[in-house]
C-alpha positions in Angstrom: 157.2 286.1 122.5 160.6 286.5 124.0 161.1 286.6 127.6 161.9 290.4 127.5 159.1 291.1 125.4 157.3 289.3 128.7 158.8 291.7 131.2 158.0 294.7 128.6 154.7 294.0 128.4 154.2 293.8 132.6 156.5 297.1 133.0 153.8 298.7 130.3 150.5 297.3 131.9 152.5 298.5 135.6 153.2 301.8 134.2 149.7 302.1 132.6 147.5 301.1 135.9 149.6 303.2 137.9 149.9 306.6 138.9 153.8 306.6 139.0 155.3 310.5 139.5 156.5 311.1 135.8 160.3 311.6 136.7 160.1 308.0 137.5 158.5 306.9 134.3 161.3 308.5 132.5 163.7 307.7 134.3 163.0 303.8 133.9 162.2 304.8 130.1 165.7 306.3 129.4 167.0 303.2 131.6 165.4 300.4 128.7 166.3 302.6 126.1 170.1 302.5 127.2 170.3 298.8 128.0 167.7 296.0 126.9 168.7 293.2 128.4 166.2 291.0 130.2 168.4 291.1 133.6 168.1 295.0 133.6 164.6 294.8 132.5 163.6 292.4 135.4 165.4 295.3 137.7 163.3 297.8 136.1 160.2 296.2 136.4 161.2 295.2 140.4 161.5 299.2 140.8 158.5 299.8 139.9 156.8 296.7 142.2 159.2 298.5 144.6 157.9 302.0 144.0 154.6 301.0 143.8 154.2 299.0 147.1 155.9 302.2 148.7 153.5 304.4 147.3 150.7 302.2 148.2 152.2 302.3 152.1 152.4 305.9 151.8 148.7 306.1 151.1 147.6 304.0 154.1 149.3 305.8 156.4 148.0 308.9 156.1 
């Protein structure tokens, strides 16, 4: 397995275990589709972490 099959498969399992707004699923979707190389995938997948973690924050502070 490639190292951007790697980072595919975590920006799958993140997107699949996760309640991410759908705009943000298809924005990062449309982002792969126009560029797959592993540096822009690792940014992807950071997004999400990113995203994620905010989202997460969000929650605890209500």
């Amino acid at each position: 397995m490639t190292e951007l099959e790697k980072v595919s498969l975590q920006i799958s399992d993140i997107i699949s275990n996760f309640d991410f707004p759908l705009f943000i699923v298809q924005d990062v979707n449309k982002r792969l589709m126009d560029c797959q190389e592993l540096g822009y995938a690792k940014q992807q997948l950071r997004y999400l972490q990113n995203v994620k973690k905010a989202m997460l924050a969000e929650g605890d502070s209500q």
